[in-house]
C-alpha positions as CSV (number, residue, x, y, z in Angstrom):
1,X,0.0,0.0,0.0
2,X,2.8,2.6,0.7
3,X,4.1,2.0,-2.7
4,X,0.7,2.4,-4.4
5,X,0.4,5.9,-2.2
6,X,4.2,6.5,-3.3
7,X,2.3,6.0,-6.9
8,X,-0.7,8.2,-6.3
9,X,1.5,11.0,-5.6
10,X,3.9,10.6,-8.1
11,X,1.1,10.5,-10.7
12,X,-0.6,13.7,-9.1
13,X,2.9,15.1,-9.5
14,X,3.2,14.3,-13.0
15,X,-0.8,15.9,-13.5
16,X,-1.9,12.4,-14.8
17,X,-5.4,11.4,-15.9
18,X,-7.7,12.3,-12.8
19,X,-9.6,8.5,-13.9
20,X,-6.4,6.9,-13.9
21,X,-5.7,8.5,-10.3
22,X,-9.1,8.1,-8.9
23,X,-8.8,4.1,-10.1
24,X,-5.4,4.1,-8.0
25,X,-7.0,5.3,-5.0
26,X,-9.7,3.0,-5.0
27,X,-7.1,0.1,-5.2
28,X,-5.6,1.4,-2.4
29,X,-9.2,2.1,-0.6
30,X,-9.6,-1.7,-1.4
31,X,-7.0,-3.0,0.2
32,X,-6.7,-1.1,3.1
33,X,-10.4,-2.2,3.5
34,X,-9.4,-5.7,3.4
35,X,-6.5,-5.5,5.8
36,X,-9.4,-4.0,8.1
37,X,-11.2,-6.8,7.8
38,X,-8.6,-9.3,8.8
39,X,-7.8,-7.8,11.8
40,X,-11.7,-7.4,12.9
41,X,-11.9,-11.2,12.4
42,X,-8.6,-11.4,14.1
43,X,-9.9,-9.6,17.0
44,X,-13.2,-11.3,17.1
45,X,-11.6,-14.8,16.8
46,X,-8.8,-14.0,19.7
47,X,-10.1,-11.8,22.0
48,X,-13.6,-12.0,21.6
49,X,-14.9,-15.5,21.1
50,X,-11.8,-17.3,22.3
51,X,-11.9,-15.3,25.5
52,X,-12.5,-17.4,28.6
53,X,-14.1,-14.3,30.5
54,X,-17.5,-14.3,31.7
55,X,-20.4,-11.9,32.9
56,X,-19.6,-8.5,32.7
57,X,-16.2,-8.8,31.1
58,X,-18.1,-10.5,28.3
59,X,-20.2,-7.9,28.4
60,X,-17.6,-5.3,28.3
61,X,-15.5,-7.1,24.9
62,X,-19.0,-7.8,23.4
63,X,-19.4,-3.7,23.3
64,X,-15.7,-2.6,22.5
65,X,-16.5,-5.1,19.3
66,X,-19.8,-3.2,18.7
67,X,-17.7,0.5,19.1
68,X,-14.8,-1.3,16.5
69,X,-17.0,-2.6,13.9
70,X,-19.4,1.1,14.3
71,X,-15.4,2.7,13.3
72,X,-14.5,0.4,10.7
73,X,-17.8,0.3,8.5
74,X,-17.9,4.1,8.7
């Protein structure tokens, strides 16, 4: 991704095609989106559901998840 920002700016730089830009930064929109993903399910999978806390605790991750998810599909 830093290399395809490297890209993005280089390209704005160089005053090429807006399309061609805009096509760059949804690549990189794309991926970052994806690496978002991984980490919620990452996080779910961990510290969520393989979290041996109970009552309130539970309670507490279930609602951090709810706040993280509320951030990340913004």
């Amino acid at each position: 991704m830093a290399g395809q920002i490297t890209g993005i700016q280089k390209m704005v730089k160089d005053d090429q095609y807006c399309v061609d830009i805009l096509t760059q930064v949804a690549s990189v929109r794309a991926a970052l989106e994806g690496v978002g993903s991984m980490l919620a399910a990452i996080h779910i999978e961990q510290c969520v559901y393989g979290s041996e806390e109970s009552g309130e605790q539970a309670e507490e991750r279930l609602e951090e998840v709810r706040k993280t998810l509320n951030r990340f599909l913004k």
